[in-house]
Every structure is written in structure tokens, then in C-alpha cells.
N, C-alpha and C positions, 0 to 999 in steps of 0.2 A: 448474429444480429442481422435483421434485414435491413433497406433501405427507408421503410417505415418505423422503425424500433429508433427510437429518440434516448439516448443514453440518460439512466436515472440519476439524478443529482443528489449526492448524499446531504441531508441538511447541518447548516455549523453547529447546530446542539445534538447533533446524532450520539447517542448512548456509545457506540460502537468507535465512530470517530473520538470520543471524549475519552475512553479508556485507551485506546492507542496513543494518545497525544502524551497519557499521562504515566504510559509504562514507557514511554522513550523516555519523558524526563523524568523520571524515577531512577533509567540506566544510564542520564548522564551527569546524574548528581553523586553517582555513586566514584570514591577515589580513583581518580587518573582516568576516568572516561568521557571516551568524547562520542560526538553523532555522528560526525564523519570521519570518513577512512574507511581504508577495508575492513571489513567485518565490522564495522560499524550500525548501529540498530537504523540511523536512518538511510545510510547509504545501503542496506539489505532492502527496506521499504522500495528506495524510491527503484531498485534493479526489480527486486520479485514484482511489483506491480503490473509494468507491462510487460514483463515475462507471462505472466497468469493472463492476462488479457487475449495476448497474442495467441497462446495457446489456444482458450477458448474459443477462440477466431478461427481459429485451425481447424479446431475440431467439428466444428459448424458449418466450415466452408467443407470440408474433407469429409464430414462423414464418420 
């Protein structure tokens, strides 16, 4: 991403964003599950997201 490149904003009815929302709470209606904790589906989210960002950054600045 350059200095001109404006980060796209996903919209709140996104297709994509509405099925993530709804396979977390799918996995945490399921017995004895929770969002958070280790290994938890939203604490996996909220780690791998800027994991993957930053990488892409890496790899853009890096080459």
C-alpha cells in the first residue's frame, strides 16, 4: 500500500462480513464454547488479521 492507497472499508451488510459473523456464532452456540481464549474462533480473528496485514506490508515494502 502506497501513501495515496486509502484502505477500503468493508461495508456492515458485506456478504462476506455477514457469514463470518454468523459461523462465529454458530461456534459459540455450540456446547461449552466460548469466543474467547486460546484457540478461540474470535481470538484466532482478531490475532490472524493483523498477522496477514502486516505480512502483506512486508511483502510490498520487501519485495
Amino acid at each position: 500500500m502506497t501513501d495515496n492507497d486509502a484502505p477500503t472499508a468493508i461495508p456492515v451488510g458485506d456478504k462476506l462480513v455477514d457469514e463470518v459473523v454468523e459461523r462465529l456464532m454458530n461456534r459459540a452456540d455450540a456446547p461449552g464454547a466460548t469466543l474467547l481464549g486460546e484457540g478461540a474462533p474470535l481470538s484466532e480473528v482478531t490475532r490472524a488479521a493483523p498477522e496477514r496485514a502486516l505480512d502483506a506490508e512486508l511483502s510490498e515494502h520487501l519485495g
